[in-house]
C-alpha positions as CSV (number, residue, x, y, z in Angstrom):
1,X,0.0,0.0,0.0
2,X,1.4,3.2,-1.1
3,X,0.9,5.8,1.5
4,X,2.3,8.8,0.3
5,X,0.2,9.2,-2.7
6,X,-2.2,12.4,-3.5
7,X,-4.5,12.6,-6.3
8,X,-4.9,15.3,-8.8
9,X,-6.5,18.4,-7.8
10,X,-8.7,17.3,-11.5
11,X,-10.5,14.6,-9.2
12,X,-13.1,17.3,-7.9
13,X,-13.8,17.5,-11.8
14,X,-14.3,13.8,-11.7
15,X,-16.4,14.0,-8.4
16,X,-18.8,16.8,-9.3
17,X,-19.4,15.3,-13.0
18,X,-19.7,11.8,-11.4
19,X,-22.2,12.0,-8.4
20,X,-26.0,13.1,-9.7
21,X,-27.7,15.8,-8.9
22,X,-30.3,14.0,-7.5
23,X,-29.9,10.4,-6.2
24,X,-33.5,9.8,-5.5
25,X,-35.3,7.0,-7.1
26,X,-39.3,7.2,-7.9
27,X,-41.9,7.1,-10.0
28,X,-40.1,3.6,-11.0
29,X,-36.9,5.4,-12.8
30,X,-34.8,2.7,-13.0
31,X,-30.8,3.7,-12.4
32,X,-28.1,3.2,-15.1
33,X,-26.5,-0.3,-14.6
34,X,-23.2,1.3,-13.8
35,X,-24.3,3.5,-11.4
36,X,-26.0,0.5,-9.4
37,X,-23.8,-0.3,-6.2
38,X,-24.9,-3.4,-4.8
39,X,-23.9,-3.0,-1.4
40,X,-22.4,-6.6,0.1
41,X,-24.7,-6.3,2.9
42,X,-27.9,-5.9,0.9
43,X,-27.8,-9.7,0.3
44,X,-29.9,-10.5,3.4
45,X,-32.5,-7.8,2.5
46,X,-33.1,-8.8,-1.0
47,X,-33.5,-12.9,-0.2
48,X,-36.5,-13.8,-0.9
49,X,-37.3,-14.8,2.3
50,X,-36.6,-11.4,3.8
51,X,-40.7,-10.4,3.2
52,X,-40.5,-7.9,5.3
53,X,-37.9,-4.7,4.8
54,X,-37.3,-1.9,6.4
55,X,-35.5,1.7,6.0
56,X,-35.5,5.3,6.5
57,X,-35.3,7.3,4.2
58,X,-33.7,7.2,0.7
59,X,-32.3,3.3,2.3
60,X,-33.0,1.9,-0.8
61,X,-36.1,0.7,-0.6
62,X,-37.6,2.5,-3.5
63,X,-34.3,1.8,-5.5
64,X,-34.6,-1.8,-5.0
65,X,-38.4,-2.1,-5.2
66,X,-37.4,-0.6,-9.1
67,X,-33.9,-2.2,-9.8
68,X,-35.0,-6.1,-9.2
69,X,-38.1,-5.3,-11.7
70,X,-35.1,-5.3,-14.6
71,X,-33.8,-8.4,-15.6
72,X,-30.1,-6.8,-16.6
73,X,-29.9,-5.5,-12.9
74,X,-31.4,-8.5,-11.5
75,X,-28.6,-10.3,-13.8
76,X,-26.3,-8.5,-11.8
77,X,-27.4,-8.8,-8.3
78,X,-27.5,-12.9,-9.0
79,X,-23.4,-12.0,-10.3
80,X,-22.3,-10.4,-7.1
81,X,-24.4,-11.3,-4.4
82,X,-25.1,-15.5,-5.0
83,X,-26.2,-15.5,-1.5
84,X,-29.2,-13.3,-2.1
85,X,-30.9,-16.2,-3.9
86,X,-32.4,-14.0,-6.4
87,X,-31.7,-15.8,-10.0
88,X,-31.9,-14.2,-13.3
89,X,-35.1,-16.2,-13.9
90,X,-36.4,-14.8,-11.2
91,X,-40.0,-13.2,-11.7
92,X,-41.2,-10.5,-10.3
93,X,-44.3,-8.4,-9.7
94,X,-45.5,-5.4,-8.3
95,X,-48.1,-5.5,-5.9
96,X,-47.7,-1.6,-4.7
97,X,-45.8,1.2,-5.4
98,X,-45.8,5.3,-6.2
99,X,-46.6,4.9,-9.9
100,X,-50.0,4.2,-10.3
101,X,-50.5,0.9,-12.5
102,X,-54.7,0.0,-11.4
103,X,-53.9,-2.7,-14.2
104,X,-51.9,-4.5,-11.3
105,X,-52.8,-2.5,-8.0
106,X,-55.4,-0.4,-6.6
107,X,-53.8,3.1,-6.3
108,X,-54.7,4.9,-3.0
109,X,-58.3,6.2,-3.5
110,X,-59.7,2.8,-4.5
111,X,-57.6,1.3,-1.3
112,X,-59.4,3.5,1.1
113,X,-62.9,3.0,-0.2
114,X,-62.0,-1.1,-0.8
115,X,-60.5,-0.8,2.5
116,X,-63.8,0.2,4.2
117,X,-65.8,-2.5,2.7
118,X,-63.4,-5.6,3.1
119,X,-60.9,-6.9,5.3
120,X,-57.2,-5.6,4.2
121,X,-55.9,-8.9,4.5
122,X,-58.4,-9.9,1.8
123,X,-57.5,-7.2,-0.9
124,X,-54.0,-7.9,-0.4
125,X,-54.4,-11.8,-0.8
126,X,-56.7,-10.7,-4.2
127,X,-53.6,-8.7,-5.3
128,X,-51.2,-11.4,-4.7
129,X,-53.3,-13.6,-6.5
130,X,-53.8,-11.7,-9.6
131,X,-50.2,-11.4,-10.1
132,X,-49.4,-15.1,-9.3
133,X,-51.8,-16.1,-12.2
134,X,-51.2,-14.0,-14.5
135,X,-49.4,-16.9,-16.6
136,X,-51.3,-18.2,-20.0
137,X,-52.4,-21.3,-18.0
138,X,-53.9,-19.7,-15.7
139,X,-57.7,-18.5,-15.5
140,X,-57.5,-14.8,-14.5
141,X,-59.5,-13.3,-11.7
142,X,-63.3,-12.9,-12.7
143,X,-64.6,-8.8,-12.8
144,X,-62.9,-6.0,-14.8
145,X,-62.8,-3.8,-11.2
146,X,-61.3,-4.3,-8.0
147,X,-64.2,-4.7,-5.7
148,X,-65.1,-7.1,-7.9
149,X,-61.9,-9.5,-8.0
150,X,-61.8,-8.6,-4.0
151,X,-65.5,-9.9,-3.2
152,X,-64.6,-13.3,-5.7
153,X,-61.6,-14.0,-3.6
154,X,-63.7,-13.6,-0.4
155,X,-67.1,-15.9,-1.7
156,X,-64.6,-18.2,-3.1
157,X,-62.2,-19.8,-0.5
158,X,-61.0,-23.3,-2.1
159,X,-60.7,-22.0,-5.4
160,X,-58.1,-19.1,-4.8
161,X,-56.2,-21.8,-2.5
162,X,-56.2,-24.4,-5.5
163,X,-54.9,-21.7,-7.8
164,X,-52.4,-20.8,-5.6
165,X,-51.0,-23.8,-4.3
166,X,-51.3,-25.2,-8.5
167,X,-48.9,-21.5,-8.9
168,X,-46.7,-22.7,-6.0
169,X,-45.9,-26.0,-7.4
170,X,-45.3,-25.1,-10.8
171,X,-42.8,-22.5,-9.2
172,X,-40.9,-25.0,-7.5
173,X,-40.7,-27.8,-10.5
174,X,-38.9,-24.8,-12.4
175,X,-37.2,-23.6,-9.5
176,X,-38.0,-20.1,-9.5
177,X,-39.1,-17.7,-7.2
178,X,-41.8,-14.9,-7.9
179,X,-42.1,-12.0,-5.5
180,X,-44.7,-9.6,-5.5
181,X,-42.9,-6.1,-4.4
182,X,-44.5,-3.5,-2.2
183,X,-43.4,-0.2,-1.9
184,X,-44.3,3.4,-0.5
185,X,-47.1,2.1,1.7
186,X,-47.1,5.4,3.3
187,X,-49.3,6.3,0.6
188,X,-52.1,4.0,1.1
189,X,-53.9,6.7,3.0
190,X,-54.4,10.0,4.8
191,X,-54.4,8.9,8.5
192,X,-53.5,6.8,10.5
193,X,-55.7,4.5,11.6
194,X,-56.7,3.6,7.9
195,X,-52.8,3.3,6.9
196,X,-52.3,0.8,10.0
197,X,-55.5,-1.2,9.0
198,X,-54.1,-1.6,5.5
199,X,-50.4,-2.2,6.5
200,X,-51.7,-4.7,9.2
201,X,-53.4,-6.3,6.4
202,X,-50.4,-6.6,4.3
203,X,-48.2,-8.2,7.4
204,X,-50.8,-10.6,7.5
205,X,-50.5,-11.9,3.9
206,X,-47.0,-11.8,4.7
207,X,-47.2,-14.4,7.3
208,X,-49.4,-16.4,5.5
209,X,-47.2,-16.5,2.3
210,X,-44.5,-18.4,4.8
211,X,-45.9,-21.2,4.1
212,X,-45.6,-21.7,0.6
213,X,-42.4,-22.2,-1.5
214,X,-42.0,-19.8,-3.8
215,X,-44.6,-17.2,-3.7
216,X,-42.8,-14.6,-1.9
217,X,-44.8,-11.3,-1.6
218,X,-42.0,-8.8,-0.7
219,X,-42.5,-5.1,1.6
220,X,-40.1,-2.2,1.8
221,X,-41.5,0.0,4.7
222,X,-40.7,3.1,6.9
223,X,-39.9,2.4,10.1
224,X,-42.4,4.6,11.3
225,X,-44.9,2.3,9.1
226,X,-44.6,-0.3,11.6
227,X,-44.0,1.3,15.0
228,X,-47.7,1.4,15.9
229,X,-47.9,-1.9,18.2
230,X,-51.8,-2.2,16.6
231,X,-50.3,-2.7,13.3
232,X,-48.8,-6.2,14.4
233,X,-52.6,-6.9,16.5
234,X,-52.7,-10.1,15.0
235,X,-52.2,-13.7,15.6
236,X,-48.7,-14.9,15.3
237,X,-47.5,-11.6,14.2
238,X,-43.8,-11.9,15.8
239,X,-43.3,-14.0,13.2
240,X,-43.7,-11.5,11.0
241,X,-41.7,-8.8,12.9
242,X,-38.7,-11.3,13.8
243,X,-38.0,-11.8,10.3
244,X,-37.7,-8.0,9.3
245,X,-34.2,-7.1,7.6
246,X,-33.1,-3.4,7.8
247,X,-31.8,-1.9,5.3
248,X,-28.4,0.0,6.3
249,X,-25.6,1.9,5.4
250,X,-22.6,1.2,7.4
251,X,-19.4,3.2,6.7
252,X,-18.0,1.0,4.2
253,X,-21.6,0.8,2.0
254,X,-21.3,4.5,1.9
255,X,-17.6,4.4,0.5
256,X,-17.9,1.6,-1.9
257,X,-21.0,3.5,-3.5
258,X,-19.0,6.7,-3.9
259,X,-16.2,4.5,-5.4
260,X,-18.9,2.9,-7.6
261,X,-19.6,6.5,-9.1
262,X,-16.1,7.6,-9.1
263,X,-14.8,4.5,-11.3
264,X,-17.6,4.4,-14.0
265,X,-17.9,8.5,-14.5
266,X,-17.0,7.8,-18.6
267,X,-14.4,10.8,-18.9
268,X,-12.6,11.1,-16.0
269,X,-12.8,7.8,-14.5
270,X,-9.8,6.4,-15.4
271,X,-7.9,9.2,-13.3
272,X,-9.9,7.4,-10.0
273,X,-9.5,3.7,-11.1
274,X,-5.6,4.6,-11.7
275,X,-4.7,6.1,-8.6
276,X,-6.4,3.3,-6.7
277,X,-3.7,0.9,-8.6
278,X,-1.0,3.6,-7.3
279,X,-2.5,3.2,-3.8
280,X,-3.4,-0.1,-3.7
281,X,-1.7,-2.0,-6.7
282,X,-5.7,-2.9,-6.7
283,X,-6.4,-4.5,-10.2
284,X,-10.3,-3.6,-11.4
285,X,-12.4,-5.6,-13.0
286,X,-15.9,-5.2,-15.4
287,X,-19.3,-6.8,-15.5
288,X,-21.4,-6.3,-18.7
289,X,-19.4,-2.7,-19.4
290,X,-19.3,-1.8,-15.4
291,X,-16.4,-1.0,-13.6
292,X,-17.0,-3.5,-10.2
293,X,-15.7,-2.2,-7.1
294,X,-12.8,-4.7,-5.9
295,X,-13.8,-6.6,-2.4
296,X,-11.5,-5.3,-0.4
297,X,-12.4,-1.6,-1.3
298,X,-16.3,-2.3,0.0
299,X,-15.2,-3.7,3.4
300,X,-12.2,-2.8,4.5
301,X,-11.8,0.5,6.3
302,X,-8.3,1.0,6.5
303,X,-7.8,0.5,2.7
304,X,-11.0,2.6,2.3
305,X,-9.6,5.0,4.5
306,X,-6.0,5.7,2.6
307,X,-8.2,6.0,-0.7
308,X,-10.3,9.0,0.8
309,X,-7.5,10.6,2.4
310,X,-5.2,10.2,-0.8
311,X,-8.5,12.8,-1.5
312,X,-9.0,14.6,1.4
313,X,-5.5,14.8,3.7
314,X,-5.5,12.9,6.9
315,X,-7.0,15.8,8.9
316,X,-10.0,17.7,9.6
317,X,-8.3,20.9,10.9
318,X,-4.3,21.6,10.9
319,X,-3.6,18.6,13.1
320,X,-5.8,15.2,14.3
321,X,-7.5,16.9,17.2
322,X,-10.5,17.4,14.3
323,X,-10.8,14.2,13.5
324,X,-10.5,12.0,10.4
325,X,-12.5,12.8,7.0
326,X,-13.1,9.0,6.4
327,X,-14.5,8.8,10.0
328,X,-15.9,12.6,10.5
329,X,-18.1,12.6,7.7
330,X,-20.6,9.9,7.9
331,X,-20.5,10.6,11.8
332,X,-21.9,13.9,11.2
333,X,-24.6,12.6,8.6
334,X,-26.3,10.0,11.1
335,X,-29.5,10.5,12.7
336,X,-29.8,9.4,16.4
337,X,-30.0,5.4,15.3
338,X,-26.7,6.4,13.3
339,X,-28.5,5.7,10.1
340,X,-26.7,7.6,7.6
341,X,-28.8,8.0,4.4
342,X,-26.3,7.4,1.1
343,X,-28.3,10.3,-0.7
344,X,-27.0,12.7,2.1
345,X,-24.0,11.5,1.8
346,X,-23.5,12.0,-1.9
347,X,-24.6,15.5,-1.7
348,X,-22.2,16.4,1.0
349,X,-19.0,14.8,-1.3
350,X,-20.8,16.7,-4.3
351,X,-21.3,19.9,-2.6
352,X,-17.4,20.1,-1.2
353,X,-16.2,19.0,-4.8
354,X,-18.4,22.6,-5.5
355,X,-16.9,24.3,-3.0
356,X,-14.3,27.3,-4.0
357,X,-10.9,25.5,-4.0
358,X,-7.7,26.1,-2.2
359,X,-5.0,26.6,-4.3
360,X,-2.1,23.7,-4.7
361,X,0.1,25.8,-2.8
362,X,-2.4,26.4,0.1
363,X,-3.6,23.6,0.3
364,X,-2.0,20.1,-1.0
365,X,-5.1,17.8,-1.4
366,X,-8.2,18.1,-3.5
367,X,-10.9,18.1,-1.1
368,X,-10.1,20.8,1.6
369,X,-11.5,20.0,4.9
370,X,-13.7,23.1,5.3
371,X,-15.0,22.5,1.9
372,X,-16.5,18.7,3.8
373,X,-18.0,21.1,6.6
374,X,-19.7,22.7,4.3
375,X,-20.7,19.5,2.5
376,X,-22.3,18.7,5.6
377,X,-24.3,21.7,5.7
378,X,-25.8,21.1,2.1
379,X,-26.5,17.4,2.8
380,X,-28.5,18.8,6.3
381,X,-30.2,21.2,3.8
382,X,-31.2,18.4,2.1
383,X,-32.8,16.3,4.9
384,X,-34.6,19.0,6.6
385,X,-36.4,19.6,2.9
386,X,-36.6,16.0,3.0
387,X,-38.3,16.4,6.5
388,X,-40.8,18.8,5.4
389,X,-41.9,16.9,2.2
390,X,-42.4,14.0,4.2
391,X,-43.5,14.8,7.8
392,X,-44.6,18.7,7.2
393,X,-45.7,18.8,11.1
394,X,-42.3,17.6,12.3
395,X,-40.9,20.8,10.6
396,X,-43.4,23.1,11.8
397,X,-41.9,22.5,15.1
398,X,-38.6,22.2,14.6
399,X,-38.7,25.8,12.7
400,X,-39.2,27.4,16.2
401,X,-36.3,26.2,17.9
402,X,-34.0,28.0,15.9
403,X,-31.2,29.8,18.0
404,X,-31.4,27.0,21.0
405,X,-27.8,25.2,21.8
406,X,-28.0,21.4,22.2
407,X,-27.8,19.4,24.3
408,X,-30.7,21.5,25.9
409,X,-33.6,20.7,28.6
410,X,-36.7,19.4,26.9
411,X,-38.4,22.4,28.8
412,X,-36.3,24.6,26.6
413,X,-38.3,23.1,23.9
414,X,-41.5,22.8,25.0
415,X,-41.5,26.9,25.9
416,X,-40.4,27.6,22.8
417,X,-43.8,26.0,21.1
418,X,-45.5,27.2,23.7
419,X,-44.2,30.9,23.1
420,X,-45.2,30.4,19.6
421,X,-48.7,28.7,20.1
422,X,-47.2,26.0,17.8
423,X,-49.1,22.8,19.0
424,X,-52.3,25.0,18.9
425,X,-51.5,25.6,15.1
426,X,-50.8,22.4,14.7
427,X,-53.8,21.0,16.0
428,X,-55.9,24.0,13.8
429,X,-54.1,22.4,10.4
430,X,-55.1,18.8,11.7
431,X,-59.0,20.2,12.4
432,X,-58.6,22.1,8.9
433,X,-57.4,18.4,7.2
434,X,-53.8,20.7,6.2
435,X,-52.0,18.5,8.1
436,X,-52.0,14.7,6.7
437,X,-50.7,12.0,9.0
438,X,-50.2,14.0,12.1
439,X,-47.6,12.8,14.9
440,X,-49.1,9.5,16.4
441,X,-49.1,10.7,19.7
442,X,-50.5,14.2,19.5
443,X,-52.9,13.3,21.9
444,X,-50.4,12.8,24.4
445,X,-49.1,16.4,24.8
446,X,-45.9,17.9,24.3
447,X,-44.6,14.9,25.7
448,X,-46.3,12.2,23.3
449,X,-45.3,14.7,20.4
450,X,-41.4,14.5,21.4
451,X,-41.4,11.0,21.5
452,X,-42.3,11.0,17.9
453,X,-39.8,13.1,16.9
454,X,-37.4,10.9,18.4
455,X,-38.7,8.1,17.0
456,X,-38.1,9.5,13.4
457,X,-34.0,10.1,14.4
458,X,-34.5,13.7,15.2
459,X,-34.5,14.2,19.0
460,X,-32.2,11.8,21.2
461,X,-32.5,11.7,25.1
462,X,-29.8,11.7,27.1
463,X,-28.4,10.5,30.4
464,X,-29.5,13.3,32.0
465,X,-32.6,13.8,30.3
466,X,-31.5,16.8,28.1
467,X,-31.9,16.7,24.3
468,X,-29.8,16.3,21.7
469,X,-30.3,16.8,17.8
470,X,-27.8,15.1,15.2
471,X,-25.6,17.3,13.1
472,X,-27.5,16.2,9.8
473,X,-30.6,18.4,11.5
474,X,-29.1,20.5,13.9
475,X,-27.5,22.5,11.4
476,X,-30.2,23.3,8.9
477,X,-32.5,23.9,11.2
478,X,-30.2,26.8,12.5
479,X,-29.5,24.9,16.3
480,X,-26.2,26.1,17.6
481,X,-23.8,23.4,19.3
482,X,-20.1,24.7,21.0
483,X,-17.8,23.4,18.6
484,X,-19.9,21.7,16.0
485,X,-20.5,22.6,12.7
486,X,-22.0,26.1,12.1
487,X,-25.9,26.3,11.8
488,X,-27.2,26.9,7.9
489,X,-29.2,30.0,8.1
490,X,-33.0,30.1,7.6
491,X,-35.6,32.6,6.5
């Protein structure tokens, strides 16, 4: 390993024409092949056994919900991950997802009004079962509309369990597996006790599904989806719930994604690829026209580390007190789980790759260390708008706390919304309907409200009961911290 090695100040050229402007998958875009890391520890998650997934957040549940509806990418995911058991005969379906298809799934509207004339579980199994027989030698369901196909499934009990266990047979004489994907069940409906009667519905077909072969119905959830206890309020539901895979983002996921981007930009890549051969004496290898990145640069830190630094310098300040940029950034991009979203992260590399450089003779690397503060500033940015699109209630509140230094006493907090009257508002939008899928515990107080908020990553209590917010929302919500990164200021 060759330590003393620097790349070319050209790499922020690389970097900025590499990473995209906007990593977020929906409306079933599916990513470029060669910009599809397949993170090692994904392989759990995407087994087909793994029926239940979960993640915050730009995760990758969206991303995968679309990628393993490709054959090329599923292709690719049966190359480097063998252990993930997904084959490139696999078949797959979509059961639900953000882009309406009411060819394969009721869209929301038709789920709420099925929803309160039939048991979930039952619309669900109808959905499973239209995809499973869709096959030429299969019947398909009677009725042109959903309520109709719903209510045959219901009257007709022995039939839809002959059709399906005829489906799972023929599955497992071929040996394939078909999975019916779910995704973005947050938009099933409008509140919450609707959303956790559908969702329960779902986890039941889930644990029914166990028991056959190779019909594998397969959700990506929120976390938040599923923290409700009444959402599991059915028989044998641990079950369900023991089997759940996260989906995460350690350290060396993060890296090996960045090197994924770095290595395939079609310009400049070769300048990357090349100085991880000076570094390294790392050989690199294609699949189908993609640059793979070697094994060794997606788990192991220390070499991940001298390939960052050979980018960044060892230091985040004039000496180590700072810190370490392999180590500093993704520290300061975690929620209070340490969850580190790889879309944050990308915009933080993106945005210091932006940033005005040092000159060569100021400064002897290409990413300068202020430049990655300031990263961090952009990707906080990012999640708070993130925040707002998601869980506009969440950043109603936050908004007032601007100016207050964490760690502070949650009575701090709670003055400040009660200076501004900003439960009272909140509870006005929720009256008014402006307010869709209000914190869970509003009820509850001030108290039930913060427990929310920390159960979406935001708030963490301490020790000794004070409050802490994580760097990726402390700064753009404009919270001050002694020593931490300066606060992004708001309007």
């Amino acid at each position: 390993m060759k330590r003393d090695y620097k790349f070319p100040h050209e790499i922020r050229e690389l970097i900025k024409d590499a990473l995209p402007e906007n990593t977020e998958v929906s409306g079933g875009v599916l990513p470029e092949l060669k910009y599809t890391f397949i993170p090692m520890g994904h392989s759990k998650a995407l087994h087909p056994d793994a029926m239940l997934v979960s993640g915050i957040r730009g995760a990758g549940k969206s991303f995968w919900w679309t990628v393993l509806q490709s054959e090329k990418h599923r292709q690719m995911v049966a190359h480097l991950l063998p252990k993930s058991n997904i084959g490139e005969n696999t078949r797959v379906s979509i059961g639900f997802g953000e882009r309406p298809n009411p060819k394969d799934y009721p869209g929301k509207d038709t789920l709420i009004q099925l929803s309160q004339r039939f048991d979930p579980r039952q619309i669900w199994r109808c959905v499973v079962l239209h995809q499973v027989i869709k096959a030429p030698e299969y019947p398909s369901l009677p009725g042109s509309e959903w309520p109709d196909k719903v209510q045959w499934v219901i009257d007709n009990p022995q039939k839809v369990e002959e059709l399906l266990y005829n489906a799972d047979q023929g599955l497992d004489r071929a040996g394939v597996h078909h999975l019916i994907l779910f995704d973005a069940l947050d938009r099933t409906a409008d509140d919450w006790p609707t959303m956790i009667k559908i969702i329960r519905g779902l986890l039941q077909v889930l644990l029914e599904f166990r028991a056959y072969r190779r019909i594998r119905p397969k959700a990506f959830v929120r976390p938040d989806n599923i923290d409700d206890a009444r959402v599991f309020n059915f028989p044998d539901s641990s079950k369900v719930l023991s089997q759940k895979v996260e989906l995460r983002w350690p350290m060396t996921a993060l890296y090996g994604m960045l090197w994924q981007y770095l290595a395939n930009e079609p310009y400049r890549g070769d300048i990357f690829r090349e100085g991880c051969k000076n570094i390294l004496n790392q050989p690199w290898e294609q699949y189908e026209g993609v640059w793979t990145v070697p094994e060794n640069m997606q788990i192991n830190e220390n070499t991940q580390r001298e390939v960052f630094h050979s980018i960044t310098g060892s230091w985040m300040g004039r000496d180590s007190r700072r810190g370490l940029p392999y180590t500093w950034l993704p520290n300061h991009l975690g929620d209070t789980n340490e969850q580190v979203s790889p879309r944050s992260f990308l915009a933080a590399i993106s945005k210091a790759a932006e940033d005005t450089p040092r000159s060569e003779s100021e400064y002897e690397y290409a990413l300068y260390y202020e430049s990655i503060k300031r990263g961090v500033q952009e990707a906080s940015k990012m999640r708070v708008w993130e925040m707002q699109e998601d869980y506009p209630w969440v950043d109603a509140l936050m908004k007032q706390l601007k100016g207050l230094t964490v760690p502070c006493r949650s009575e701090e907090i709670t003055s400040r919304w009660e200076e501004k009257d900003a439960l009272k508002n909140l509870q006005s939008n929720i009256s008014d309907a402006n307010v869709k899928l209000p914190p869970m515990h509003f009820e509850e107080g001030p108290d039930g409200v913060m427990r929310d908020i920390e159960s979406l990553g935001v708030f963490k209590f301490m020790m000794d009961k004070r409050v802490n917010i994580p760097d990726v929302y402390r700064v753009g919500y404009g919270l001050g911290r002694k020593g931490g990164v300066k606060a992004v200021a708001r309007e």
